[in-house]
Structures are given as C-alpha cells and as structure tokens.
C-alpha positions in Angstrom: 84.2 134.7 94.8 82.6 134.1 91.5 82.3 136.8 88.7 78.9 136.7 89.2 79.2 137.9 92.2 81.7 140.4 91.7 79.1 142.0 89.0 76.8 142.7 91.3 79.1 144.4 93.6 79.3 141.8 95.9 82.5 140.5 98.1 83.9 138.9 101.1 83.3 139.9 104.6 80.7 141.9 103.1 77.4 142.2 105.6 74.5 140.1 105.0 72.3 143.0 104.8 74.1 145.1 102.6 74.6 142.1 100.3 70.5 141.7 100.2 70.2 145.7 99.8 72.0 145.4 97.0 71.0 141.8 95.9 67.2 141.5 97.2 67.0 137.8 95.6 70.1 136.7 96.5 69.8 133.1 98.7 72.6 133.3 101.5 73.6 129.3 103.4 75.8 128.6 106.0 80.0 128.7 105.1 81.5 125.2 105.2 85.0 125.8 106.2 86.1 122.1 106.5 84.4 121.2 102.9 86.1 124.6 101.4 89.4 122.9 102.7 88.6 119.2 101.7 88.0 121.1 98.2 91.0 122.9 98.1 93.3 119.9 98.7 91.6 117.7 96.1 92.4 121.0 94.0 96.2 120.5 94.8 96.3 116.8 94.3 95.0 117.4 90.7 97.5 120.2 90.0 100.4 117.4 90.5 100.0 117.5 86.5 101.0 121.1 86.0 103.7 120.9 89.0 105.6 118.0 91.5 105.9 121.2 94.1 102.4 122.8 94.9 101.5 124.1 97.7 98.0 125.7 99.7 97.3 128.8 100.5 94.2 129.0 102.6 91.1 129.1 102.0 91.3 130.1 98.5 95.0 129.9 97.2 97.6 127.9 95.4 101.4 128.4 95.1 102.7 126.3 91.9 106.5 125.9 91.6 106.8 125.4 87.9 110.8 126.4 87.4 111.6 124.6 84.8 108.3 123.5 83.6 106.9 126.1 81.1 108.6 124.8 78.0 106.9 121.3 78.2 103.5 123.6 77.3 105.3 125.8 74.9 105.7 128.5 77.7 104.0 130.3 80.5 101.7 131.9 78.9 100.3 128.7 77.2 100.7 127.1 80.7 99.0 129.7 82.3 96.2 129.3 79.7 96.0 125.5 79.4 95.3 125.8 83.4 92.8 128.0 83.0 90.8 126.2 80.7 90.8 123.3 82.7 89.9 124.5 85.8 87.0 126.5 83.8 85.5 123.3 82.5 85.3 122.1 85.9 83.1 125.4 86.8 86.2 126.9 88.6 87.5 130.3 88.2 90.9 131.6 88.8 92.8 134.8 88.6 96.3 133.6 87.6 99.8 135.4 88.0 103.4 134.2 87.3 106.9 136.0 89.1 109.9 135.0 90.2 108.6 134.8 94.1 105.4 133.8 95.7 104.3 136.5 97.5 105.3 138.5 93.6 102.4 136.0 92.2 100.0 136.8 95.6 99.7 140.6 95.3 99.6 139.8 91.0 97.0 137.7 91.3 94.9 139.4 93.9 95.3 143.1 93.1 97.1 143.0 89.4 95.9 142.3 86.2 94.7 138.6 85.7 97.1 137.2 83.8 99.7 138.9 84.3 103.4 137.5 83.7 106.6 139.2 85.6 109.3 139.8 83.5 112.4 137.9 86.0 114.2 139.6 88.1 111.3 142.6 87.3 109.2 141.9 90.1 109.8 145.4 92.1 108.4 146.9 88.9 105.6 144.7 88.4 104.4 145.5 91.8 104.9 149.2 91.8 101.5 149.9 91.0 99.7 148.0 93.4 98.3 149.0 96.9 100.0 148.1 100.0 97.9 145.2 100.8 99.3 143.7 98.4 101.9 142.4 100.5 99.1 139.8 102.3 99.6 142.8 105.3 97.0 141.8 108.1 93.9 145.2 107.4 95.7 146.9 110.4 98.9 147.3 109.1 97.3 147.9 105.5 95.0 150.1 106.8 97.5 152.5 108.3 100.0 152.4 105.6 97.3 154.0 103.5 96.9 156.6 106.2 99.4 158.3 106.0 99.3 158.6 102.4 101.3 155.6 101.0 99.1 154.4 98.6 101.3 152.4 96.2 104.4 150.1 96.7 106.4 152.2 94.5 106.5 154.5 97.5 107.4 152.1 100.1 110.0 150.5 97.8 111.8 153.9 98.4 111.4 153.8 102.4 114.7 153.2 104.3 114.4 150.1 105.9 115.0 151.1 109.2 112.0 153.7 109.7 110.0 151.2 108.0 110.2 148.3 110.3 110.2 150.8 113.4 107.1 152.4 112.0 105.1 149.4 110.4 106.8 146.2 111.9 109.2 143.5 111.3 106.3 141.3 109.8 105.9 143.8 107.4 109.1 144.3 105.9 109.6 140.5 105.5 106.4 140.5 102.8 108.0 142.8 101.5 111.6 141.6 101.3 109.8 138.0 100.1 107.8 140.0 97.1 111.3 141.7 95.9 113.1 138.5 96.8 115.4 139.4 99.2 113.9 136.7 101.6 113.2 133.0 101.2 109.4 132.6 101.9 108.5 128.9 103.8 105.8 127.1 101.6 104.2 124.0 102.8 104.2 121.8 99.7 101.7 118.7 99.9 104.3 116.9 97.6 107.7 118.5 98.7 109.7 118.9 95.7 111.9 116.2 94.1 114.3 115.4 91.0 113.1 111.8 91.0 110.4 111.8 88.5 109.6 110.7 84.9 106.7 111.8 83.1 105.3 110.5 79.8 102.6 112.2 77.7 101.3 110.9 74.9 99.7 112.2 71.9 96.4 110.2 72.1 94.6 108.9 75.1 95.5 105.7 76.3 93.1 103.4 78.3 93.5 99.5 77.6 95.0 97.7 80.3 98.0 96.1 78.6 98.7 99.6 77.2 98.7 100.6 81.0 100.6 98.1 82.1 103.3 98.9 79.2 103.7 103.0 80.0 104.2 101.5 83.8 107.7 99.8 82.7 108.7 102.5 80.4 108.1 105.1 83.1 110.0 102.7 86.2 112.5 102.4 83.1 112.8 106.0 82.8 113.0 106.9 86.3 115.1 104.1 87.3 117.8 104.9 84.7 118.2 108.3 86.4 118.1 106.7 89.7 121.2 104.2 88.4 123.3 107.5 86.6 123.3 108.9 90.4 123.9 105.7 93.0 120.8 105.5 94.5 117.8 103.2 95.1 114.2 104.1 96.4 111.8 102.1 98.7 108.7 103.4 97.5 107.3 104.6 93.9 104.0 105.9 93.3 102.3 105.8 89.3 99.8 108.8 89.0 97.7 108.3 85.9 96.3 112.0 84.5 92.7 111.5 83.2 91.1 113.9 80.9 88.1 114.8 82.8 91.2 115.9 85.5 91.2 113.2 87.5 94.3 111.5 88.9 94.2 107.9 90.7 97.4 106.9 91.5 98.7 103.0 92.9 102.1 102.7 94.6 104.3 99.7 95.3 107.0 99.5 98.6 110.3 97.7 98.6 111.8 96.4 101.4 115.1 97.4 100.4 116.4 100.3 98.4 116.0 99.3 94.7 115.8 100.3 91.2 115.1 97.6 89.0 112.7 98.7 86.5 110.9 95.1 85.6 110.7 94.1 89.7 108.9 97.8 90.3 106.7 97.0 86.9 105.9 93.6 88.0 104.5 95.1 91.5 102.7 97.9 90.2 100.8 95.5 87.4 98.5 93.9 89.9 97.2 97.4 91.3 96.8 98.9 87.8 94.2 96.8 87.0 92.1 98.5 89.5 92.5 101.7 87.7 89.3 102.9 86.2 90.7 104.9 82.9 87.6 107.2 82.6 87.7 108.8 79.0 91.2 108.3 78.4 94.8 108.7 80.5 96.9 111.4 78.7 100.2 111.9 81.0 101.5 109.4 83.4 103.6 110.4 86.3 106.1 108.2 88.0 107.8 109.7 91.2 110.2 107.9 94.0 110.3 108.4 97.6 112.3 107.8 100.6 115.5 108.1 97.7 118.7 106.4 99.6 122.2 105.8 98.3 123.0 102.4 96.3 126.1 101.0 96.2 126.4 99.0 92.8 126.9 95.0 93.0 128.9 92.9 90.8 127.2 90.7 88.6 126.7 87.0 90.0 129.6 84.9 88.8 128.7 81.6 87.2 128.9 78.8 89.7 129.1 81.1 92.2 127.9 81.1 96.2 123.8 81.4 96.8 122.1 84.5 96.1 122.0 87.2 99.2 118.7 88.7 100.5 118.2 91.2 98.0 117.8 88.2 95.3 116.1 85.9 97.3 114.2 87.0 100.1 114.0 90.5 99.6 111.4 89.9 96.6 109.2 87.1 98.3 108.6 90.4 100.8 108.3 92.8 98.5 104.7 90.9 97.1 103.7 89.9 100.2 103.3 93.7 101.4 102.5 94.9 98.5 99.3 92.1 98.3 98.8 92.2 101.9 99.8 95.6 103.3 101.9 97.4 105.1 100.8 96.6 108.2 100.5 92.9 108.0 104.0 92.1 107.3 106.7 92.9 109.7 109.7 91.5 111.7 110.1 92.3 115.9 112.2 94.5 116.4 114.1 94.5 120.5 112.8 97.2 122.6 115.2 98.0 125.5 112.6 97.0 128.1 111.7 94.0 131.0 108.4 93.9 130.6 107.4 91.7 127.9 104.4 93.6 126.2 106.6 96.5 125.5 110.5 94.6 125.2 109.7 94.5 121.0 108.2 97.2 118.4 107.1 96.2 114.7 109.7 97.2 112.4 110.0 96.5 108.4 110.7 93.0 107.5 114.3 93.4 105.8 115.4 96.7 107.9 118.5 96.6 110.2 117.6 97.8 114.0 119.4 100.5 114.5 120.9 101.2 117.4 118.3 98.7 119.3 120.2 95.9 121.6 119.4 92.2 121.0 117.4 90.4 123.2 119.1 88.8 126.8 120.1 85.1 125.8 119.9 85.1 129.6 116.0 85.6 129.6 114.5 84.3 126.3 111.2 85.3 125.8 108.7 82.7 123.8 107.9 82.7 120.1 104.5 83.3 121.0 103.6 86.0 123.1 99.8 86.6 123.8 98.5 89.5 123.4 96.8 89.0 127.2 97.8 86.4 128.9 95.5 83.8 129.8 94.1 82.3 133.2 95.6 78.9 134.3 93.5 76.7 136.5 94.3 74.4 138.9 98.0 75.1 139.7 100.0 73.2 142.4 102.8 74.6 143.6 104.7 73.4 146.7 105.9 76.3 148.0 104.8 80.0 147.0 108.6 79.8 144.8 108.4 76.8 143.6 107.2 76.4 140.1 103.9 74.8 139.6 104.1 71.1 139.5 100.6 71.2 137.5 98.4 73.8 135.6 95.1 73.5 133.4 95.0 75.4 130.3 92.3 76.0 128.0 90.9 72.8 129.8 93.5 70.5 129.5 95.7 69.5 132.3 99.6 69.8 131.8 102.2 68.2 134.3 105.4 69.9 134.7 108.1 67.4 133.9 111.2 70.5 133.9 111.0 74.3 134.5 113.4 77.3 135.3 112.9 80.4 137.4 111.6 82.7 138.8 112.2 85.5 136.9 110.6 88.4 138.7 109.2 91.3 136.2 108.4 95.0 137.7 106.5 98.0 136.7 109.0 100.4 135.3 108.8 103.1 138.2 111.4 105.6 136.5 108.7 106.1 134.0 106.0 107.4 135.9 105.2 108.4 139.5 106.4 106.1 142.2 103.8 106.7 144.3 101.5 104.8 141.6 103.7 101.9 141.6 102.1 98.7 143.2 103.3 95.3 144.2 100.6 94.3 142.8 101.9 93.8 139.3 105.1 92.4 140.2 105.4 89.0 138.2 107.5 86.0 138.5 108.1 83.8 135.1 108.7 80.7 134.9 109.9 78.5 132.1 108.1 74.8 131.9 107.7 71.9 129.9 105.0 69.4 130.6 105.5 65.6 130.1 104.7 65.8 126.3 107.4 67.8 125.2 105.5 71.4 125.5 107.2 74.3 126.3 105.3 77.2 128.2 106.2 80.5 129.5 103.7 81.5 132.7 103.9 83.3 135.9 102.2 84.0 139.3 100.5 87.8 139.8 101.7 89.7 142.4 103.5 88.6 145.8 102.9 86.0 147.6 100.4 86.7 150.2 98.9 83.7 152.7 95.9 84.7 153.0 94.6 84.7 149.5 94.9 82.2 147.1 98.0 82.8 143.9 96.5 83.8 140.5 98.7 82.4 137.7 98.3 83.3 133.6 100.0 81.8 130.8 101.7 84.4 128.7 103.4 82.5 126.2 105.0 79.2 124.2 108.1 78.5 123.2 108.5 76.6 119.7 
C-alpha cells in the first residue's frame, strides 16, 4: 500500500464502496496476483546485493539475513538506509525493521516504528508494545486475543505457557516462541545461504569489457583461494554483476568435475561476459559457487612423467563444449537396469561416474546407434518364422544377410504396470546381422508369429 493511500485512509481488504465514499475519484482495476508475485521475485533477485540469504514473504514481504553484513555499509542503520533509497528511486516504498529473528522484524515492520532497529537479544522488549497480531496470528486468533482484553504482547509475554496454547493454540505459541527466539522459524531462501562467495566493490563504476573480464579472475581468484584453504572444489559458479540503476545480470560457467582453478573458471566465464550489457556502470560484482564437493589435492606433474589424467586433458575439452553448447547437448549414456532398449540407458554428465548403475550385458550388446523409432524394413525373407531374415530393404536399398545372431526376444515389463494390459503384441525378437558389405545392423520382427498375417520387421539400430 502506498502512502498515498494510507493518507487518505485507505487499506487492504478494505470494501470498494467504502474506499469510493471516502475517495469519490479514486480509479479501482482488477488485482494481478501472479504479476504481484513475478514482481516480488525480481525484487529478491535484486536484493542478492544487500544479502546471499533472502527470502519471500508473500505477497508483500522480504526476510534479509544480513548476519555479518552490516559493517561492509558502516552498520545497520546505514544499511537499512542505503536500501531504502534504492528501492525509493525505483518508486518502491518499504517499511524496514531489523531483530535478531524474523518474525522480531515481521511485527517491527508492520506494527512498529519504521525503522526501527532491535537492540540483540532485546527483542521481547522491542515487541512489548505492539498488538497481538503482531505475531502474523491468522484475524481469528488475533481477534479473540484482543477480546478478552490482551491488547499488547507485554501481557502475553507473562502468560504461562500451558493455558496459553490450551486457550489460543499451538500455532500460536510457536509465533510467539519464533519472535522471542525460542524457536527456529523455516525460511524459504531463493538463494539458500552459503560461505562460498567473494564480492568486490569498487570505488568507481566499471563498464569496459577488458575491465570486466579482469574483476572476473580476481573474483574466481578470490573465491577459489578460499575454496583451496578448505579442500574442496565446485562444479558450477555463477558471476552477478550489480548495476547502478539496480539491475543484476549474471553468466555462469559448469565444470564437469569439481574444480577450482581460478584462470580455467575465468577463461569460461570471458565468452559470456561479453554479452553483458553494463548499463550506467557495474559497482559490486558477486562471485558465488554451487554444488561445493570435497577435493583431494594432487601432486604436481613430475617432469617426464606418465600422460596427463582426465582432469588435464579431457575434463577441459568438456568443460567448453557445455559451456558453448549447453547443458543439454553434451552428455555420456549412462546403463539403465532395463531389457527394453528405449529405456536400458539415461543421459548422465559427460565426466560423472554412474553410481550404483550396472554395466551393460556383454551378453546382449546393444548398437552404437539406437534410433529414436525404429524404422520399417521392406521386403524381408525369412525361411522360417525364427530364422533371421536372409534379406531386408532399408531406406530403399536392399541388404543381404551374409551373418546374424539371435533371437533375442524383448517383453513389455509387466511388474511395472497392470498385467491385464500386457499384450503379445509387443513382444520383439532382435536379431544381430551383417550384410555382404561389411554393415552391421540391429533389427527385429513385431510381435509373434502368427500364419495368417504377414511379419512386420523395423530396424532399430547399427552397430559401428
């Protein structure tokens, strides 16, 4: 709600016609819920700057954890105002709060003085004054606190705890155990809290490329140092550059295994910073690391020594690729305990061990290219309905079978669904041929043999 608003004695939930009695001009439009919650989590992206740990509070909240923080503005008070002006600028109005716990800040924030900053450990004070729903009580349970008289949380403060949850519920006396601290209170934080990240700020705004490209190394440097002092290695960083008009466009780079080697994350990251539109200037950038893993330290190559392992030689090749051609584009198979060839493999990442997965049967290799559908054959000749085909046409071209191997007869999985839906209809038997020019092919005939209509056979696959 906007001052304006509040001025004229409007507020929330308040009637439509009572608002025009009081306002005759005022225009009224439809409430946009999902835009109000788009808005709000653009608002937490851009409070990254002030916080690593912040977290929504629908419709119209925010929870910033900022332990630890205040001193890099000089203290909360200067934090506190430093927030405000920004947000002002951008025509949006807060009232602000700071306590040791987050349902403390709530009931500040909504029923307190703006402004107002909790002494620690003096939150039951702070909050003395204030009416009980100040505790974010649903209007019931507000409602009948006030009834019987308590109209300030000094007085339930003094409440045993016993009559009070009998009397006014168990929800209740966890807001108020969170408020004095007594209880952890769950936040959801869009960016869950972490130790690994390095911030630079600098005195002027910075917005050539090469001077981009050189805070990108000295932050990976930073971080990575920090990452080195504890063991451990990260597969994925993410550079947030803090505009001054409040902006924050951010480019990540992946690594296929664990790393922390501040030139190789640099190198990654330069391509995608060049895409980075600098607005009026960049003042802070932000470095942080995710999916942190333990590192084990490697001794220096020896001179003359054996080849490099993956993590000098392959494990970089990959690490471009994704990062130029996605995520999704570059993967390894990964063994899926499963018969039945479309779902006997699962994408996995490139360099990644498969836990726990079994490696395919040498018994019943599968082809090195496995269609997505497989495709009709035409004019197969098979002696008997067994037999494998002595001849096929595929993709108009006729192939004569010089070896093959088989059957190998595929089901439907019946364990996994109803058995009454199974059919014998999708019962296949492979075969493995090769044709009189060296070609290796993996097909089979649909369903059991039946004399009275003609076999329909599909080529799945080739081999090499």
């Amino acid at each position: 709600m906007s001052l304006e608003a509040a001025r004229l004695g409007l507020h929330p939930g308040q009637k439509a016609t009572d608002a025009m009695a009081l306002v005759p001009e005022l225009t009224t439009a439809e409430a946009e819920p999902e835009a109000d919650a788009q808005a709000l989590s653009a608002l937490v992206d851009w409070c990254v700057r002030f916080s690593p740990a912040v977290a929504a509070d629908p419709p119209d909240g925010l929870v910033l954890d900022i332990s630890g923080l205040a001193h890099l503005w000089g203290g909360e008070a200067e934090l506190m105002a430093d927030f405000r002006v920004r947000l002002a600028g951008a025509g949006v109005f807060v009232r602000l709060a700071v306590a040791d716990t987050a349902a403390a800040a709530w009931g500040l924030a909504h029923y307190g003085r703006d402004g107002t900053i909790a002494a620690p450990g003096a939150q039951r004070e702070a909050l003395g004054g204030l009416p009980p729903a100040a505790l974010k009580l649903d209007l019931e349970t507000a409602a009948q606190i006030e009834r019987l008289g308590f109209r300030r949380l000094s007085q339930l403060f003094a409440l045993p705890r016993g009559p009070f949850a009998k009397r006014f519920g168990q929800a209740a006396l966890m807001r108020l155990d969170q408020a004095l601290g007594r209880t952890a209170e769950a936040l959801a934080f869009r960016r869950p809290s972490t130790p690994w990240l390095a911030r630079l700020a600098f005195a002027e705004p910075i917005s050539a490329p090469e001077d981009l490209a050189r805070v990108a190394f000295d932050a990976a440097a930073k971080l990575c140092a920090r990452l080195d002092e504890a063991g451990k290695g990260a597969r994925r960083f993410e550079l947030f550059f803090h505009r001054l008009d409040g902006a924050s466009p951010s480019v990540a780079a992946g690594l296929a295994l664990p790393g922390r080697d501040a030139k190789r994350i640099a190198k990654l990251l330069a391509p995608k910073i060049e895409t980075v539109d600098p607005g009026f200037g960049i003042e802070v950038v932000t470095l942080a690391a995710f999916e942190v893993e333990a590192l084990s330290g490697r001794q220096a190559e020896l001179q003359g020594a054996a080849r490099p392992g993956v993590e000098e030689g392959l494990s970089p090749l990959v690490d471009r690729l994704v990062n130029r051609l996605g995520e999704d584009r570059v993967w390894r198979a990964v063994p899926v305990e499963s018969h039945v060839p479309e779902a006997s493999l699962a994408r996995g990442r490139p360099l990644a061990p498969a836990a726990g997965a079994r490696p395919w049967d040498p018994e019943a290799p599968r082809p090195v290219r496995l269609f997505r559908r497989p495709e009709p054959l035409e004019a197969v000749v098979a002696l008997t309905p067994d037999d494998p085909p002595n001849q096929f046409r595929w993709r108009g071209r006729l192939h004569r079978v010089r070896r093959a191997e088989g059957p190998e007869r595929v089901g439907e999985e019946w364990w996994k669904g109803e058995i009454e839906a199974v059919s014998v209809g999708h019962v296949r038997d492979y075969y493995r041929v090769e044709d009189a020019d060296g070609g290796r092919f993996w097909l089979f005939r649909a369903g059991l043999y039946d004399a009275g209509e003609p076999p329909k056979w599909w080529l799945h696959g080739v081999f090499g």
